[in-house]
Structures are given as structure tokens and as C-alpha cells.
C-alpha angles and dihedrals in degrees: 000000000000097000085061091047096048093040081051094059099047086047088046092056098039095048109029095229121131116261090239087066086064122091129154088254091054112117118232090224106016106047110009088045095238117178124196094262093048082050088049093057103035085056088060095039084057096046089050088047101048098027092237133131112229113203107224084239097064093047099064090062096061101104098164149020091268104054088057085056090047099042087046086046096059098038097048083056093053081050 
């Protein structure tokens, strides 16, 4: 599952947690300690990665580790 690995290591550089901590179920705020401005810049980290676009809107609704998988998912087969 590239897309997890890849969405691992921006959250490993960004938080400061060990990737081993991550797991789809992980929440941004809750477990992984996110704050709004980690969210901010991972958001961009991904975008860079992946070479998509995320509304503001969207992102917000990214609880946990996997709705950010799902959402990139979708959006890499519209591609």
C-alpha cells in the first residue's frame, strides 16, 4: 500500500511520532497530536507529493489516517 507508506513518512517528518505509531485507524488530533498548522503543512507536503489540489473544505473532513488514504485513493484513479 504505497499511498500509506508515503502518507507515513510525511506524517513522520511533520510530527515527530514513529511510523510504527501510525496506523489507518490513528486519529490526526487525537492520537498523532496534529495541530491545525501540522495539518496546514502536511496538506501541502501531500499535494506536492501526489500532484493534487485539496479544497479547504475536504480536508477538514480528514479525521484519521485512513480518510486521507481513501480520499488520495479516489482522487489518484480520476487521475
Amino acid at each position: 500500500m504505497a499511498i500509506l507508506d508515503d502518507l507515513k513518512d510525511i506524517i513522520v517528518d511533520i510530527l515527530d511520532v514513529q511510523a510504527q505509531e501510525i496506523t489507518e485507524e490513528s486519529k490526526l488530533v487525537e492520537d498523532l497530536k496534529a495541530d491545525s498548522l501540522d495539518i496546514v503543512e502536511m496538506l501541502m507536503q501531500i499535494e506536492d507529493k501526489f500532484g493534487l489540489q485539496i479544497p479547504e473544505s475536504t480536508a477538514e473532513d480528514f479525521k484519521t489516517v485512513k480518510d486521507v488514504v481513501d480520499y488520495l485513493e479516489k482522487r489518484l484513479q480520476e487521475k
